[in-house]
C-alpha positions in Angstrom: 158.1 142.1 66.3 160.1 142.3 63.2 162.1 145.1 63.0 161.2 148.2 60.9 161.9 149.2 57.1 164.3 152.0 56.8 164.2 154.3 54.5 167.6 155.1 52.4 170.1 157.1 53.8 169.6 160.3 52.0 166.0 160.1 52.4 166.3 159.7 56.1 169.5 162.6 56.5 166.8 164.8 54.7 164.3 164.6 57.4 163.9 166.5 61.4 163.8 164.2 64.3 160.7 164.4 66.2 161.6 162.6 69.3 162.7 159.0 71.0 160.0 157.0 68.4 161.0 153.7 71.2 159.2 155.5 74.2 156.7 157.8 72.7 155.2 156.4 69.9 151.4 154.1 70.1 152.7 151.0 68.8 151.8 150.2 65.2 149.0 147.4 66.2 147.4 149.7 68.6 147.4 152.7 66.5 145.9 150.0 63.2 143.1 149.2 66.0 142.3 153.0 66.5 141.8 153.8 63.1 139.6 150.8 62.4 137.8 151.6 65.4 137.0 155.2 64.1 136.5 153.7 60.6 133.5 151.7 62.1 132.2 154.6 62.8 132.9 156.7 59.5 131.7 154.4 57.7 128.0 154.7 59.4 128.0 158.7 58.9 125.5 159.6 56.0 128.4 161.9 54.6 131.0 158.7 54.2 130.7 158.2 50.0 130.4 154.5 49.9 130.8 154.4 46.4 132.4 151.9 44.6 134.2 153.9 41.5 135.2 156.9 43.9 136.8 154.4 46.2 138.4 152.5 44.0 140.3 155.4 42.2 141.4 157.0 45.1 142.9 153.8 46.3 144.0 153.3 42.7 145.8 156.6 42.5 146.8 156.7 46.5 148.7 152.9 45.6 150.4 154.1 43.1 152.5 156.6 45.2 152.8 154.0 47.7 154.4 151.6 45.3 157.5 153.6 44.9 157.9 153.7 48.6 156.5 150.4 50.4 158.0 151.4 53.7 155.9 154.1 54.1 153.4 150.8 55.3 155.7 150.3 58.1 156.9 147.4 60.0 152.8 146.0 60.2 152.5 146.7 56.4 149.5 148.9 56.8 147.2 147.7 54.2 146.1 151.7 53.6 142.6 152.9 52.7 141.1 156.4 51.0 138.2 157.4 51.3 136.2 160.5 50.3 133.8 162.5 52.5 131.1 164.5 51.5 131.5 167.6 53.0 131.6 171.6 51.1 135.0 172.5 53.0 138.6 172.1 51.7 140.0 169.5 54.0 141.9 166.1 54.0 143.0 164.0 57.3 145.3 161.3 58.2 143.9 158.9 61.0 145.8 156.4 62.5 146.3 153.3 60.9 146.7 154.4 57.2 143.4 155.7 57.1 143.5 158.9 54.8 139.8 161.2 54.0 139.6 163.5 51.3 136.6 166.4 51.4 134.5 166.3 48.3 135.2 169.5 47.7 138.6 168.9 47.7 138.3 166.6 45.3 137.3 169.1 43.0 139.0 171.9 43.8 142.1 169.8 42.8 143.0 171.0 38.6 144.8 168.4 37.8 146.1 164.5 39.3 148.9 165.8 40.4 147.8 168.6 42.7 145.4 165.9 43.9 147.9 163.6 44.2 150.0 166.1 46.6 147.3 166.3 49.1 147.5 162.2 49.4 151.2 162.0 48.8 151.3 164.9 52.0 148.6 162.5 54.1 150.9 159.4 53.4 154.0 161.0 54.7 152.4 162.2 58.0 151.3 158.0 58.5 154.7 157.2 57.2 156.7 159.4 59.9 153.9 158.2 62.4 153.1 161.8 63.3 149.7 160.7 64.7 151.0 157.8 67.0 153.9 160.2 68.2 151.4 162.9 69.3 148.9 160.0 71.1 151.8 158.2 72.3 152.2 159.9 75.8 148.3 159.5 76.3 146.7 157.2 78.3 144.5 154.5 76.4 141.3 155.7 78.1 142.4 159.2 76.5 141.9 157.8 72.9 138.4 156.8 72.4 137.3 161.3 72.6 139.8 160.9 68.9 137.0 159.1 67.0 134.3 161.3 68.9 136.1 164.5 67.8 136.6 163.1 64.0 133.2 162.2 63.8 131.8 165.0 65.2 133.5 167.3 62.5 131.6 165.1 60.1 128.3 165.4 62.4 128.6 169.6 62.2 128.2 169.5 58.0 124.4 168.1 58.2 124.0 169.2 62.4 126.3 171.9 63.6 124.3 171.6 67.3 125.2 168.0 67.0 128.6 168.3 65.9 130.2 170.7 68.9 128.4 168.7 71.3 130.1 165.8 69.5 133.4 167.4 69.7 132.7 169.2 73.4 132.5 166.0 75.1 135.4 164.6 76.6 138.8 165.3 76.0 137.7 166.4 72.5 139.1 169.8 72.8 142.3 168.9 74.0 142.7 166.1 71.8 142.0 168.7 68.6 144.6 170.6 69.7 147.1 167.8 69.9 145.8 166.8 66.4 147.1 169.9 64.5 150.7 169.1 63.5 153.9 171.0 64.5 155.9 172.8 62.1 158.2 170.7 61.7 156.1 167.9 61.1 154.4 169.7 58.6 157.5 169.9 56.9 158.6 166.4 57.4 155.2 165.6 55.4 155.9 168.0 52.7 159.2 166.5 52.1 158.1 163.0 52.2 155.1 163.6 50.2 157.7 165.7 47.4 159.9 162.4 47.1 156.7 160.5 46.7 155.2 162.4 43.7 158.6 163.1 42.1 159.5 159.2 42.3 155.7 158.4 41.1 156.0 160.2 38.0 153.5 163.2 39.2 154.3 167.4 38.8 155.7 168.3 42.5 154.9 171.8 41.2 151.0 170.4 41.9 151.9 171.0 45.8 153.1 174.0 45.1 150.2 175.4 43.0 148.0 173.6 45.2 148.8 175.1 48.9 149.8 178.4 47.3 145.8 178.5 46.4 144.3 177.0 50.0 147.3 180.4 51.2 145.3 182.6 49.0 142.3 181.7 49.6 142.3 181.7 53.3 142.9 185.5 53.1 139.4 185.9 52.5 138.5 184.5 55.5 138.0 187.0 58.2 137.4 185.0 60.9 139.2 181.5 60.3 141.0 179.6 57.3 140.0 176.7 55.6 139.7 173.9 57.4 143.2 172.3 55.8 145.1 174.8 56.9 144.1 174.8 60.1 144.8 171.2 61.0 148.0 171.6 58.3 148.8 175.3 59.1 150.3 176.8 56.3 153.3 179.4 56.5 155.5 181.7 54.0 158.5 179.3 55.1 157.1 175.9 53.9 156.3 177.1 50.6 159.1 178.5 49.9 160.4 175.0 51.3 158.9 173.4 48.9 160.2 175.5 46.3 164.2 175.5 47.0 163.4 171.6 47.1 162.0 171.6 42.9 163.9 174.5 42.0 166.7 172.7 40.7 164.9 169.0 39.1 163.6 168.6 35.7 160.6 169.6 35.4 158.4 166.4 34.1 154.8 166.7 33.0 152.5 164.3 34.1 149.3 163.4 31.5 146.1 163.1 33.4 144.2 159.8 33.0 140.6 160.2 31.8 139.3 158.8 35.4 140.2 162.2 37.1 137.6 164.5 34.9 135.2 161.6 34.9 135.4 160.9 39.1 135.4 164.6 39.5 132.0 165.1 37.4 131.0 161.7 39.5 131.4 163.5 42.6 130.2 167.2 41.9 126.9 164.6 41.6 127.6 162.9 45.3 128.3 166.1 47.0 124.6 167.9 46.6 122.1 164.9 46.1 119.1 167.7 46.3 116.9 168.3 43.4 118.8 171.8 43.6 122.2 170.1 43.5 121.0 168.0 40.9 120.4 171.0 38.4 123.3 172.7 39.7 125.0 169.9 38.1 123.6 169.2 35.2 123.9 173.1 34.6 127.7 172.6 35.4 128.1 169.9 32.6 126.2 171.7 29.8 128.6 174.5 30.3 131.7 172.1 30.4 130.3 170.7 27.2 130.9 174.2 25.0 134.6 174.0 26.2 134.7 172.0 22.7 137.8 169.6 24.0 137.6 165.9 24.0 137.8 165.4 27.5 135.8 167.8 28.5 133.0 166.4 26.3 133.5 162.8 27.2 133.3 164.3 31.2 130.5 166.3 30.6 128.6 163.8 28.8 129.1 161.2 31.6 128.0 163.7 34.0 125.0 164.4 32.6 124.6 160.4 31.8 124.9 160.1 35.5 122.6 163.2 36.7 120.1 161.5 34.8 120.3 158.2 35.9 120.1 159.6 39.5 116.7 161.2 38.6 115.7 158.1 37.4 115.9 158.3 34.0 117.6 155.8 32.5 116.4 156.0 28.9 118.4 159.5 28.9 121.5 157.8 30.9 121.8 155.6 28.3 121.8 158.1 25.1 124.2 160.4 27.3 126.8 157.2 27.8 126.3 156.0 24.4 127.6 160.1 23.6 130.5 159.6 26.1 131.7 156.3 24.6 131.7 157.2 21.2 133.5 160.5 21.8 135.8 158.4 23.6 136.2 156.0 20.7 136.3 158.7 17.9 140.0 159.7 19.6 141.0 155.9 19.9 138.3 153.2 18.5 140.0 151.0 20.9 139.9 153.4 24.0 137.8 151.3 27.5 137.6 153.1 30.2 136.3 151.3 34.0 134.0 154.1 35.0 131.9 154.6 31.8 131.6 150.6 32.0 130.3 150.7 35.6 128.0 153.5 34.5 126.6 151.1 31.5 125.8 148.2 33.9 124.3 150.4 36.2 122.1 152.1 33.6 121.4 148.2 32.3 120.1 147.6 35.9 117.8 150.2 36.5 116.1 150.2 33.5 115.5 146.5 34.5 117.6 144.7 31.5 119.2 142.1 34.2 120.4 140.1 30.7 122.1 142.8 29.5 123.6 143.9 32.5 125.3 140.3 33.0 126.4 140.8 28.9 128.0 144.2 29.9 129.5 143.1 33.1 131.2 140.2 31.4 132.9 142.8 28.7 134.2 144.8 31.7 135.2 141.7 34.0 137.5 140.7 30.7 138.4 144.3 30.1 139.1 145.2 33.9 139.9 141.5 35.4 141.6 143.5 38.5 138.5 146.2 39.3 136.6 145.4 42.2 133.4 147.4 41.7 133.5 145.6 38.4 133.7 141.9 40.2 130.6 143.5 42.5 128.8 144.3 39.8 129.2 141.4 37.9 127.4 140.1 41.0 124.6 142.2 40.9 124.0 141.6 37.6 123.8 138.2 38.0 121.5 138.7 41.2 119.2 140.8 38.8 119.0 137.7 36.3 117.6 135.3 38.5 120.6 133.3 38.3 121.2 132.5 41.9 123.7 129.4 41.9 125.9 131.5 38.9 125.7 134.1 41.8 126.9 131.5 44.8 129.9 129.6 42.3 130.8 133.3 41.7 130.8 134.7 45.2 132.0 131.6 46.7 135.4 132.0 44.7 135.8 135.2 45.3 135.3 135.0 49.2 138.6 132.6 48.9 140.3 135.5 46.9 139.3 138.4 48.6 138.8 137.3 52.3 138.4 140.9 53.9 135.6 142.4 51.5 132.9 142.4 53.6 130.7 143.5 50.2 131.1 140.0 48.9 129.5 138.3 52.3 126.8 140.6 51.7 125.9 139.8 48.5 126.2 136.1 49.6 124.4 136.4 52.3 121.5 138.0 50.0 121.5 135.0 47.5 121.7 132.4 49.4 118.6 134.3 51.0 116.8 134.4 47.1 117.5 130.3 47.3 115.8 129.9 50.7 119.3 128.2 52.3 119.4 130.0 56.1 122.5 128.7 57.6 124.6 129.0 54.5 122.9 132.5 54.6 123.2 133.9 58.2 126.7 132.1 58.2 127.9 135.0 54.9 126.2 137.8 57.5 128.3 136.5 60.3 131.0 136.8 58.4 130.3 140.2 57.2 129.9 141.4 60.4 133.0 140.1 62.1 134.8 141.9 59.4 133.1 144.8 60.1 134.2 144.8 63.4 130.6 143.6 65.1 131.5 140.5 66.9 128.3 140.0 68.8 126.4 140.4 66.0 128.5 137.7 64.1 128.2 135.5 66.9 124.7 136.0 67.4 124.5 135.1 63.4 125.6 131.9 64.0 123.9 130.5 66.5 121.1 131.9 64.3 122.6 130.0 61.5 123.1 126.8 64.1 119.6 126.7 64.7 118.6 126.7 60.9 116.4 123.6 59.7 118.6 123.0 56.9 121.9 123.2 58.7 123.9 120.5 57.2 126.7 118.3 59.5 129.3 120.0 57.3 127.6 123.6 57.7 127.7 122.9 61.9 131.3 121.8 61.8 132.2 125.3 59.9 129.6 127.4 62.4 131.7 125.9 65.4 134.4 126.5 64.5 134.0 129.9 62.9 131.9 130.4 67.0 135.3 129.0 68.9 137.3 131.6 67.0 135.3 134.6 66.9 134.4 133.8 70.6 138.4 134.2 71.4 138.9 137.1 69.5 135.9 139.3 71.2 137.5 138.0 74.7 140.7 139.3 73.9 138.9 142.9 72.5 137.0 142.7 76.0 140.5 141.8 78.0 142.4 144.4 76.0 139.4 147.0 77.0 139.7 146.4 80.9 143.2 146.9 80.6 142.7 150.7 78.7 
């Protein structure tokens, strides 16, 4: 095992130790195959937001802080994800792994990137001092499956509260909470961490300031318990004023927020209440952010309501709202693009069933955004929608070689080659989509489906064995590695 990345000497003379990290610590591969185990799961729960331009500006805006300090992957090089939950309750979490979950409502409760940014840049530094893997470290395997039964379950309780303490009640799920809520001084250790990361990043650090001293405030309004972030992060006198001896004395520096925070906020004030309530609740929001007269506000408002209505199905009214939103955009800089009010056109251009027009759009924002990946997907979809199946397959095909672990891409594979009647080349894309989802069975019993296919081709066999002796090894090794937990 190579050995690990550390950080610079004043960085590390800054920080507490928290124990011998050589005998207490889950070791970096087990504690990547925990979090991907409970990410299986997340990903099932209703309340996960699988949504493409959420997902990608979180990981946009959570890369960017991990560019100015790479060794917070570690030795393994977590390859991190964030990820938003729906859920009414200020909260963010760390799993292990370089998982990190942000609360809708956290999302916007944040007033600006940077206080946003905080919460994330806090999340990183508890994976990057491996807080988690220290606290499971002295547990026995068999004591870390009740961990994705206890985060799941405090997903469960938002749409089942009956559901969700029985969730959390079984096991070691108690005791396992418990062991979940971070010491002072690793609360500390995160703030400090998560300060460096912001400063070095180009963000406010004043944002955690501003930004804990509000979840402080507000949880003096709760009589009988705090917010849920402060509970699993608990807040004291002493780390905010922390915080503040550590800015008093640097430059201030004032961080301009890009356009996508206003317009992923409005995007998810839409996600977190999908009622027809929610819905007007909404659109009611944006009509009042409208009369604050400013140009973001009106380009975010404007894409709200462009989005509201192409929820409700109307995509007549989407499409005047957007065509608002773009030219208020354009009237400030007639060259201005932005990524999410181009997904929101090809969206709009597929439900009102203009499939030619939604490959025309998707092509401007593939050239404009080369590097998006809800754009790429799109772009796919579009060309699904225009019948043309084998532009679909050249396009897919390439990027399967260029994005190996995107699951999405299989899917959409798997679904054309379905359109074009070819069943091995089609159950093969759904094995593969499932193996990276973590469903080995179900891979393997996609290709001996595939195997069996009429139209299974010499090359096509060679590929499914193969792909069957390798998968096969792998799910005897997850069954060996199980015995021995």
């Amino acid at each position: 095992m190579p050995p690990a990345i550390a950080p610079s000497a004043a960085f590390a003379q800054s920080l507490p130790s928290l124990g011998d990290t050589e005998r207490e610590e889950l070791s970096p591969l087990m504690e990547r195959k925990l979090g991907e185990q409970i990410m299986r799961d997340i990903r099932r729960n209703r309340d996960y937001l699988n949504d493409e331009p959420l997902q990608e500006y979180l990981n946009g805006l959570g890369n960017s802080l991990l560019a100015v300090r790479p060794e917070a992957r570690g030795e393994t090089q977590y390859d991190f994800f964030f990820f938003a939950v729906r859920d009414p309750m200020l909260n963010a979490f760390a799993l292990p792994g370089g998982f990190i979950g942000v609360h809708s409502a956290l999302v916007l409760a944040a007033q600006n990137e940077s206080e946003l940014a905080s919460v994330m840049a806090h999340e990183i530094g508890h994976v990057a001092q491996r807080h988690i893997a220290r606290m499971l470290g002295k547990q026995k395997q068999d004591m870390l499956i009740p961990l994705a039964a206890m985060v799941l379950g405090a997903l469960t309780a938002t749409a089942s509260p009956d559901a969700g303490i029985a969730m959390m009640m079984g096991g070691q799920g108690l005791a396992i909470q418990r062991q979940l809520n971070f010491s002072r001084d690793a609360e500390r250790e995160a703030d400090r961490v998560g300060l460096d990361i912001m400063r070095e990043a180009g963000f406010e650090t004043s944002g955690m300031i501003n930004f804990f001293g509000r979840l402080q405030q507000a949880s003096r309004n709760y009589t009988d318990s705090a917010p849920p972030y402060l509970r699993s992060h608990p807040m004291t006198t002493e780390r905010i004023a922390d915080i503040e001896a550590r800015t008093r004395d640097q430059r201030y520096r004032q961080h301009a927020d890009s356009l996508d925070f206003p317009l992923i906020q409005a995007r998810v004030k839409v996600l977190q209440d999908p009622s027809q309530q929610g819905m007007l609740d909404a659109r009611a929001a944006f009509e009042r952010q409208l009369q604050q007269k400013t140009r973001t506000a009106m380009i975010a408002g404007k894409y709200g309501l462009a989005y509201v209505a192409l929820r409700q199905g109307d995509a007549k009214k989407a499409q005047s709202m957007l065509n608002d939103a773009q030219a208020t955009l354009k009237a400030g800089s007639p060259t201005a693009r932005n990524v999410v009010l181009s997904s929101l056109a090809i969206d709009i251009k597929l439900a009102a069933h203009q499939p030619k027009e939604a490959v025309e759009e998707a092509e401007r924002a593939r050239n404009q955004f080369p590097l998006s990946r809800g754009i790429a997907h799109q772009y796919a979809d579009a060309l699904f929608a225009a019948a043309r199946y084998d532009d679909a397959v050249i396009f897919l095909r390439d990027q399967t070689q260029l994005y190996r672990h995107e699951p999405q891409l299989y899917d959409r594979l798997a679904k054309t080659y379905a359109a074009l009647n070819k069943q091995a080349q089609q159950h093969l894309a759904l094995a593969e989509s499932y193996a990276l989802n973590g469903s080995l069975p179900a891979a393997i019993d996609q290709l001996s489906i595939a195997r069996r296919a009429p139209d299974a081709s010499f090359y096509d066999l060679s590929i499914i064995d193969a792909r069957e002796r390798e998968m096969k090894a792998q799910r005897l090794e997850e069954i060996r590695q199980e015995k021995e937990g």
